[in-house]
C-alpha positions in Angstrom: -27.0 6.1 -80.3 -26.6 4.8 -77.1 -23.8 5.9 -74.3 -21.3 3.2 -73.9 -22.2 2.0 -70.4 -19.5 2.3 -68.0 -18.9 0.1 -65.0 -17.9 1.3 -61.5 -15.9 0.1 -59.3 -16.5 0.7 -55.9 -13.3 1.7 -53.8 -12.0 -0.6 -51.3 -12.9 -0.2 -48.0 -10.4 0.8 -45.6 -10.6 -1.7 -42.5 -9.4 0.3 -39.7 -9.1 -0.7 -35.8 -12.0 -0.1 -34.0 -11.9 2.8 -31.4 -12.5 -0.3 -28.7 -9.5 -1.4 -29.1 -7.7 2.1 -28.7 -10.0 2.5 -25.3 -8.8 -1.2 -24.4 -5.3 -0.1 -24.7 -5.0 3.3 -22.6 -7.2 1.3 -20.4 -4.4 -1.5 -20.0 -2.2 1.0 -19.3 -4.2 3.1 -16.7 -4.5 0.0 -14.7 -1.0 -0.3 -15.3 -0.1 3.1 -13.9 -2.6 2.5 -10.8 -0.6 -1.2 -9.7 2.3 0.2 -8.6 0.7 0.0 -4.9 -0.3 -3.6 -5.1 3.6 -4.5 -5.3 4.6 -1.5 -2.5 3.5 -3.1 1.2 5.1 -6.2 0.8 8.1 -4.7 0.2 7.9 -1.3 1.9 7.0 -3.7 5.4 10.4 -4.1 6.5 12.0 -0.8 5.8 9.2 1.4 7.6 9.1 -0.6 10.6 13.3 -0.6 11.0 13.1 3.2 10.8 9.6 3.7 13.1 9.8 0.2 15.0 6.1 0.2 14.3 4.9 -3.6 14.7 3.4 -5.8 11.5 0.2 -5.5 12.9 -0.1 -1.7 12.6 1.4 -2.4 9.0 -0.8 -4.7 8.4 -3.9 -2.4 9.4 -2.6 0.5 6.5 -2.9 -2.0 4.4 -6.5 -3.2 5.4 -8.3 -0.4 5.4 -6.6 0.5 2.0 -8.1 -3.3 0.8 -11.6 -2.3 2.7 -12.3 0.8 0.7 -10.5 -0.8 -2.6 -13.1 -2.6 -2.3 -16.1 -0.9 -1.2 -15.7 2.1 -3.7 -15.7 0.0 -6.2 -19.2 -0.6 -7.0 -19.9 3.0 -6.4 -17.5 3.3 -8.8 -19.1 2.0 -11.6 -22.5 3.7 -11.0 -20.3 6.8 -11.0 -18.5 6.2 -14.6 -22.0 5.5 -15.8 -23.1 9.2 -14.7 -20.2 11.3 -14.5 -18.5 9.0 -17.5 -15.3 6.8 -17.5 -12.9 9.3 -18.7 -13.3 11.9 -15.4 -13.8 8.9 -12.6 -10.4 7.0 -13.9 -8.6 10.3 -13.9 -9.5 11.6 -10.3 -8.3 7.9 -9.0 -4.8 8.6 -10.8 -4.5 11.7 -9.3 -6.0 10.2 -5.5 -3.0 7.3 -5.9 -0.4 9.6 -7.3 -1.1 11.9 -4.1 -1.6 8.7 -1.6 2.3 8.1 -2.7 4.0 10.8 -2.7 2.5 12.4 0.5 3.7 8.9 2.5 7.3 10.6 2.6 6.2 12.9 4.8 4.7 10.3 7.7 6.3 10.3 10.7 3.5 8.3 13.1 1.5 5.5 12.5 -1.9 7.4 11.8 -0.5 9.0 9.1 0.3 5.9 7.3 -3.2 4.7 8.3 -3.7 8.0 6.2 -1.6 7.4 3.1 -1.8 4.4 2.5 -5.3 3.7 3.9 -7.7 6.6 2.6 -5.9 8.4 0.0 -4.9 5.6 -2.3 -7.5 2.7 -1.1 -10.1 5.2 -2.9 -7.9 5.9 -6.0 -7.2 2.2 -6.5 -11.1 1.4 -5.5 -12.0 3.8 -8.3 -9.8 1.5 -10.5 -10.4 -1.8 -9.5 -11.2 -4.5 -11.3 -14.8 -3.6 -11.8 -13.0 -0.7 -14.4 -12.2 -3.6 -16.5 -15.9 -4.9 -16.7 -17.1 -1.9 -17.4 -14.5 -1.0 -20.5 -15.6 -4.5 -22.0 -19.4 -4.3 -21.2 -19.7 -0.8 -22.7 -17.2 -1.3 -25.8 -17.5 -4.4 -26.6 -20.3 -6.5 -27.6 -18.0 -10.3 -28.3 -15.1 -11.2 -26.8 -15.9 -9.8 -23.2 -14.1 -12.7 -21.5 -10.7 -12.2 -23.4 -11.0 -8.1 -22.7 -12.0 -8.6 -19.3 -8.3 -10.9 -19.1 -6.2 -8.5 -21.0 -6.9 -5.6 -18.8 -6.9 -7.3 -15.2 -4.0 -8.3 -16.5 -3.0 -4.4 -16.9 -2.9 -4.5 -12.9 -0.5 -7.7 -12.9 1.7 -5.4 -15.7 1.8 -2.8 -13.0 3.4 -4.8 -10.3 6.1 -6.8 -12.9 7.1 -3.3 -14.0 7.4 -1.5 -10.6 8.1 -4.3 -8.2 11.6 -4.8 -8.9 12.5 -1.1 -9.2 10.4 -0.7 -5.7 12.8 -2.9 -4.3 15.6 -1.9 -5.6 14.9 1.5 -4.3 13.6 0.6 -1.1 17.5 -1.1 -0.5 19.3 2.2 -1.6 18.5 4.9 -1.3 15.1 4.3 0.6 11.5 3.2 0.9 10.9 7.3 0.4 11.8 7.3 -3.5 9.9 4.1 -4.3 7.0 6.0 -2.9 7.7 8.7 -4.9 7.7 6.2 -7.9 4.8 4.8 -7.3 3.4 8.3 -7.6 4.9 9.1 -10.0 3.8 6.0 -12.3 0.0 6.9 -11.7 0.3 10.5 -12.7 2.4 9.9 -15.9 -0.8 7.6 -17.5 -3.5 10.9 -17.0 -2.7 12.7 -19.9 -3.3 9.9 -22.2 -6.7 8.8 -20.3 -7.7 12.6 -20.8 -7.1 12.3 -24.2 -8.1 9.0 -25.5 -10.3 7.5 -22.7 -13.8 7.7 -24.6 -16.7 7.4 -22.0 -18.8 5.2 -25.1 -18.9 4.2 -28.4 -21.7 6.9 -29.1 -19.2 9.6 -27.9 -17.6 8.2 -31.7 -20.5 7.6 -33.6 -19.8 3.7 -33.6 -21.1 0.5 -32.4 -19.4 -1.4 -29.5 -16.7 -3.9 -31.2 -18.9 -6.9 -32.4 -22.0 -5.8 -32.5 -24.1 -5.4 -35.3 -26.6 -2.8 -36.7 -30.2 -3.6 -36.0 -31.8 -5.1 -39.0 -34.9 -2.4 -40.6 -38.2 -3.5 -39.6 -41.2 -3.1 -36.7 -38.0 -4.0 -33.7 -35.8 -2.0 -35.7 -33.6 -0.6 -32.6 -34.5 -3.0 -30.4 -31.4 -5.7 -30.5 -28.8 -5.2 -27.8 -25.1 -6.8 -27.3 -26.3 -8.8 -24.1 -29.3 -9.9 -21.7 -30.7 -6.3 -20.6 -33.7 -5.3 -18.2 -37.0 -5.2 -19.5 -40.6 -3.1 -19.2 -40.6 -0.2 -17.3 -38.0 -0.9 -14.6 -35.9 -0.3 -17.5 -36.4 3.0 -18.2 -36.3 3.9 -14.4 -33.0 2.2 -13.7 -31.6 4.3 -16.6 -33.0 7.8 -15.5 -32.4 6.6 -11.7 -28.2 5.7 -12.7 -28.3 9.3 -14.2 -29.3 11.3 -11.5 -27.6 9.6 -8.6 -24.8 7.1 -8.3 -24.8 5.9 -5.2 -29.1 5.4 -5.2 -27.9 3.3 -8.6 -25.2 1.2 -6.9 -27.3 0.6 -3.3 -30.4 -0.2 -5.2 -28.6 -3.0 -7.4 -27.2 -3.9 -4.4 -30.7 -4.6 -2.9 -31.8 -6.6 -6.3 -28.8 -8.6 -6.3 -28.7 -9.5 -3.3 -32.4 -11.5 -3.8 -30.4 -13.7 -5.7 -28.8 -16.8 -4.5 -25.8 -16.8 -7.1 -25.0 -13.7 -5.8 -24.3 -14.7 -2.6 -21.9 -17.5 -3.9 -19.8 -15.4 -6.0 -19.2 -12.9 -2.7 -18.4 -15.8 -0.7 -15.6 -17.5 -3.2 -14.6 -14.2 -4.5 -13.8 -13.5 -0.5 -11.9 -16.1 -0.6 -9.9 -15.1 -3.7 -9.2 -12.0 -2.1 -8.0 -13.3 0.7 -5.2 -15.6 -0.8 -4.3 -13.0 -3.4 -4.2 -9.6 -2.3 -4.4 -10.0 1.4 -1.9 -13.5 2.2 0.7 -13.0 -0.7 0.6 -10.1 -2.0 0.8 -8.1 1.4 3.2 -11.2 3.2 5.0 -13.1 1.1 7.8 -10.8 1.3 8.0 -10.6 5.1 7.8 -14.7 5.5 10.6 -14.9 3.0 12.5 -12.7 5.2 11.8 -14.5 8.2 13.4 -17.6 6.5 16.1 -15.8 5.7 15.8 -14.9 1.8 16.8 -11.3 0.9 14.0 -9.2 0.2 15.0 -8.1 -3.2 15.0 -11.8 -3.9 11.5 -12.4 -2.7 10.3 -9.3 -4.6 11.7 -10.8 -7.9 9.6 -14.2 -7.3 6.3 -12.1 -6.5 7.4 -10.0 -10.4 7.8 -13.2 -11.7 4.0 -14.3 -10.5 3.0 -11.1 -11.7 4.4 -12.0 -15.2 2.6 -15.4 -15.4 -0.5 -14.2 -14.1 -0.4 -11.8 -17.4 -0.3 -14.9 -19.3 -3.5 -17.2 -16.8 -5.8 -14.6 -16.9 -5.2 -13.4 -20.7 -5.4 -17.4 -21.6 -9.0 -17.4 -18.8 -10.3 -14.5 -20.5 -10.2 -16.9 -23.6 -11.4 -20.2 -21.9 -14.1 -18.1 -20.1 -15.4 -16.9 -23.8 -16.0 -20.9 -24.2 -16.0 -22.9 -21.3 -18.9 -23.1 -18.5 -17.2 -19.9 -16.3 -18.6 -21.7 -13.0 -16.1 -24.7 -13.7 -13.5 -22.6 -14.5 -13.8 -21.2 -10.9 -13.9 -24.5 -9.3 -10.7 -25.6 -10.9 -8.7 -22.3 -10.4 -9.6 -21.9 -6.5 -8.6 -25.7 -6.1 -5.3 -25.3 -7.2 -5.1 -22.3 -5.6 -5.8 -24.3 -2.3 -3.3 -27.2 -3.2 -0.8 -24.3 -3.5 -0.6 -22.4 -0.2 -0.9 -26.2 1.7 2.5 -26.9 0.3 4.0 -23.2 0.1 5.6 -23.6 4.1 7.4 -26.5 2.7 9.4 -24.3 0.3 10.4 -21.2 1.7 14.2 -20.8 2.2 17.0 -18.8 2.2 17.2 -20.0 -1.5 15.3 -20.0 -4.5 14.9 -23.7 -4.6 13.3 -25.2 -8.2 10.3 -26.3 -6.1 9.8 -22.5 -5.1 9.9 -21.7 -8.8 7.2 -24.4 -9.8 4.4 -22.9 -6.9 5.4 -19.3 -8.5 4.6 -19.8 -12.0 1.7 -21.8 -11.0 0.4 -19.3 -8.4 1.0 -16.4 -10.9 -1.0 -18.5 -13.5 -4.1 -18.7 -10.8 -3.4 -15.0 -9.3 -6.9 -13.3 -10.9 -7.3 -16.2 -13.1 -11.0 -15.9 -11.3 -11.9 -12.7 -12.8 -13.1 -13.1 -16.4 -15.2 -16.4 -15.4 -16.6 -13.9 -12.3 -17.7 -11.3 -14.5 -19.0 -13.6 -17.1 -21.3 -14.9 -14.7 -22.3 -11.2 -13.5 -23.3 -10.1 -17.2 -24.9 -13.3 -17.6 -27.1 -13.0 -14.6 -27.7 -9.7 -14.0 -27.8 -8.0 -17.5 -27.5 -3.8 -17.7 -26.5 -4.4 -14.2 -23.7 -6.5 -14.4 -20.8 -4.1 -14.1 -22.4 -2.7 -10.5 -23.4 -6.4 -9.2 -19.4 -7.3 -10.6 -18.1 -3.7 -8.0 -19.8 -5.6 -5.6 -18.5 -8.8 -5.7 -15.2 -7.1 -6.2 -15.7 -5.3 -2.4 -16.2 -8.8 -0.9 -12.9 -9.5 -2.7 -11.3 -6.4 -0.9 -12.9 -7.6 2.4 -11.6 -11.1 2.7 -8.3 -9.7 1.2 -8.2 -6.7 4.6 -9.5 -9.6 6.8 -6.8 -11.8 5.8 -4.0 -9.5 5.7 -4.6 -8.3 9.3 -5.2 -11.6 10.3 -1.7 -12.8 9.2 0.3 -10.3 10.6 -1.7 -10.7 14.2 -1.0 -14.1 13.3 3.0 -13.6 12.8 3.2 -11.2 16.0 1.5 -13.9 17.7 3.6 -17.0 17.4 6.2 -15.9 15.0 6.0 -17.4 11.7 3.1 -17.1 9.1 2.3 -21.1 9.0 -1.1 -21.4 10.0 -2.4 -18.5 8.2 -1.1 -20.5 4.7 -2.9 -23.6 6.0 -6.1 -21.6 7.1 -5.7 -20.0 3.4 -5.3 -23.4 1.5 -9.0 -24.5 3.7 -11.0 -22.0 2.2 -9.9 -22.3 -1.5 -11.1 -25.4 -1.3 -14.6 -24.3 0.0 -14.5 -21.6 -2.7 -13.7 -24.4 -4.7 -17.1 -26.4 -3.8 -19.2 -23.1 -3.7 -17.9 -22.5 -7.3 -18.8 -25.7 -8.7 -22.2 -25.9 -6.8 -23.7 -22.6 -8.2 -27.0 -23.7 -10.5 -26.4 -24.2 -14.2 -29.8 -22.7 -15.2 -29.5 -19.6 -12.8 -29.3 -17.4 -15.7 -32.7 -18.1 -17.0 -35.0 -16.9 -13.7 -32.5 -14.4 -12.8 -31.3 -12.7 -15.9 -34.2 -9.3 -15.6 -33.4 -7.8 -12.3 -35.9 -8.2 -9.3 -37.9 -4.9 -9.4 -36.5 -3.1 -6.3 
């Protein structure tokens, strides 16, 4: 006699998050913890120069050699996370920016700002630029790279709607001193959690990145990958190279990509991006809303309330970016951008008209709104080296940002009033504008394996 047969059920399978999303997160909040300078000059401006009398133009220097190497470490950044992993590189720039801020209390002369601000915690906040983003979503993630991308440069606009108002606040009573001491203390709160849940890769887990799927048995068994990557033997040199030294890594994409023509387009309108975000409003919105006679803890709550909208644009660009033509995108962002700063002299007063609150929700909805289509373009082109060709777009970013923010305050010594640098702005969004829209549809397919160096 036969066994009665018996029929098993197989268990259900527990569906749990993926350890991307857990990276994403502590991510968001380490660029969350590393803002709290982007919201400080702007309102830390007046203060230090009533209690040293130094001029807006020294001011304004701090704050651009702190934009120059924001910019310039970034790229060596990223060739750094890929040898020394992300985990250490993003720690070492909290603790840079934790020390950059609390060691300003102790400045009494103008060099020693040029210190603080400048060296200290331009390389922290270099080291956790945007490029940290790219490099989060091109190592976890396999789909949804534009919408990642948006959610954690959005980490950075977090940072300033959480400390900007308290910055102020503290910089009325009981002084600029504390809200550096804040600042500091912000970035050094987020290190234990990036020590402890900051994976370097999905290997480090023994998973795929999010999205991607496990290569199917057969002769090319092992041989599917998430995204365009370099091919032949320059492949396996670039790897070994990236290992043994970061900064040949980074200056030797540097030479490939700049061989390429799209390169050269997205430095020149991400310039410009820098230089009406970070370098025009960001480091003198504040002290032109003085000069018309609106109270600087009023001003700082407009630039919180950008920050808060940009949270939403470049979340909502991450997801057009994911399925829109990324070059368009860019066209259309920079031009409203443009249309922007030509009418922003028009509406600053000594009150918060409605008009005022129309260009801050649409300028907070434009802020970095650039990024995910920017990046999407640098994985698309360049492949593997997408993340290092992204850190150094991202320094030409930092570079119009310092040249515009020095520029302005020469500007405001000058004649007295920031006027012309907001028209001189609103010109060049629109030729970032045309550059955007002019780079070639069909650049990905000669371009995407890298130019042997």
């Amino acid at each position: 006699m036969n066994a009665p047969e018996t029929t098993v059920t197989p268990a259900p399978v527990r569906r749990r998050i993926h350890p991307a999303w857990t990276v994403a997160a502590v991510a968001f909040l380490a660029l969350v913890g590393a803002a709290g300078f982007r919201a400080a000059p702007g309102v830390l401006m007046v203060p230090l120069q009533n209690e040293f009398g130094w001029s807006t133009t020294v001011l304004s220097a701090a704050v651009s050699i702190n934009l120059v190497l924001f910019g310039l470490t970034a790229p060596f950044a990223a060739a750094l996370m890929e040898r020394f992993g992300i985990r250490a590189v993003t720690a070492v720039a909290l603790v840079l920016i934790g020390a950059g801020s609390a060691l300003t209390v102790l400045v009494t002369q103008s060099w020693q700002i040029l210190l603080t601000w400048g060296l200290l915690i331009g390389l922290g906040t270099g080291s956790m630029a945007l490029v940290f983003a790219a490099t989060i979503a091109n190592t976890w993630f396999a789909k949804s790279r534009g919408l990642v991308i948006g959610i954690l440069t959005a980490g950075s606009a977090a940072g300033q709607l959480v400390f900007l108002p308290f910055i102020a606040a503290l910089a009325q009573d009981p002084g600029w001193r504390q809200a550096s001491l804040l600042i500091g203390a912000g970035a050094l709160a987020v290190v234990p959690l990036v020590l402890m849940f900051l994976k370097n890769s999905p290997a480090d887990v023994g998973v795929l990145p999010y999205g991607a799927t496990p290569p199917a048995p057969g002769p090319n068994a092992g041989t599917e990958s998430s995204g365009p990557e370099p091919t032949g033997p320059a492949a396996g040199q670039e790897v070994q190279e990236s290992r043994r030294n970061a900064a040949v890594r980074a200056l030797e994409v540097l030479k490939r990509a700049s061989k390429v023509r799209t390169f050269w387009a997205l430095v020149a309108g991400f310039a410009i991006c820098g230089a009406t975000t970070n370098g025009l409003i960001g480091t003198h919105f504040i002290p032109s809303a003085h000069d018309h006679g609106m109270p600087e803890t009023t001003a700082a709550g407009l630039l919180a309330v950008v920050g808060l909208f940009d949270i939403i644009g470049t979340i909502a660009s991450g997801w057009l970016t994911d399925r829109f033509n990324p070059r368009i995108l860019l066209a259309v962002y920079y031009q409203f951008r443009g249309i922007g700063l030509l009418v922003l002299p028009l509406l600053l007063s000594a009150t918060v008209q409605p008009s005022m609150i129309v260009f801050v929700v649409i300028y907070g909805l434009d802020w970095v709104a650039t990024v995910p289509p920017t990046a999407a373009i640098c994985r698309q082109v360049f492949g593997a080296d997408g993340s290092v060709v992204f850190g150094w777009v991202f320094a030409a970013h930092q570079l119009g940002a310092a040249a515009a923010a020095l520029a302005a305050g020469a500007v405001r010594d000058a004649t007295g009033q920031y006027t012309y640098a907001w028209f001189a702005a609103a010109a060049m969004c629109t030729i970032a504008a045309v550059i955007s829209a002019t780079i070639r549809r069909d650049a990905r397919k000669p371009e995407s394996v890298p130019v042997p160096a």
